[in-house]
N, C-alpha and C positions, 0 to 999 in steps of 0.2 A: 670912088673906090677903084683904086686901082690894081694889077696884075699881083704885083708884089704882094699888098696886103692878102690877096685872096692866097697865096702861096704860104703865105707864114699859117693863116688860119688851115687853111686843108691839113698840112704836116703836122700841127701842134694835135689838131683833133685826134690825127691818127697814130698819134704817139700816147695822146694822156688816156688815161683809166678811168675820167669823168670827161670826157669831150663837151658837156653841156656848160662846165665851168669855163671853156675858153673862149678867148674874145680879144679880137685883133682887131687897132683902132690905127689911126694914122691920123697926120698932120703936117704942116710944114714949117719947117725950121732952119733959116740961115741956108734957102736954096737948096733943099735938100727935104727928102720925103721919111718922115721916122713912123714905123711903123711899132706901136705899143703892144707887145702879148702878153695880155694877165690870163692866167690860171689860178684853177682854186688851188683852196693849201692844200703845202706838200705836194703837188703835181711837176713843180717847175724842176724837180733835180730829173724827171726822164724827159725835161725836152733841154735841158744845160748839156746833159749826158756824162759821159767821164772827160776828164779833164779838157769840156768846153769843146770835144769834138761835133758834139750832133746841131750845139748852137750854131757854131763855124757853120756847119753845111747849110744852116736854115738860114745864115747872113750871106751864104753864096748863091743861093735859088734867090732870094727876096731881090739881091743884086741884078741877077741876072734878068728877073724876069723884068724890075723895072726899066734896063736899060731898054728893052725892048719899046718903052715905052717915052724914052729920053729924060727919065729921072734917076739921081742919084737917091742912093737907097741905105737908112740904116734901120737897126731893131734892134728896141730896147728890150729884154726881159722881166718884168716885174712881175710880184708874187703878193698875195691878196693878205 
């Protein structure tokens, strides 16, 4: 479990309306760390946000914290 995925989950919890729906998974792909966030329905458009800004900031924290950890970091969004 790394830095990154704990970052996407903390954020997503504390953005969704059902936080018990959320669930942040990871794995490795092509040298690279992909961290999965599913939400229940209809939760995903307050962590998208408007035009894909609050996603942006959660692919720059997840970034960030993995470099800390010498992984490259992406996340996908997925919706149940």
């Amino acid at each position: 479990m790394s830095r990154a995925r704990d970052v996407v989950d903390v954020v997503a919890r504390a953005l969704a309306a059902r936080p018990n729906g959320v669930q942040a998974t990871e794995y490795e792909r092509r040298n690279q760390t992909v961290v999965e966030l599913t939400m229940a329905p209809g939760e995903l458009g307050r962590v998208i946000g408007r035009q894909g800004r609050t996603a942006s900031a959660i692919r720059s924290l997840a970034s960030a914290a993995g470099e800390l950890e010498g992984l490259r970091v992406a996340v996908d969004f997925l919706d149940e």
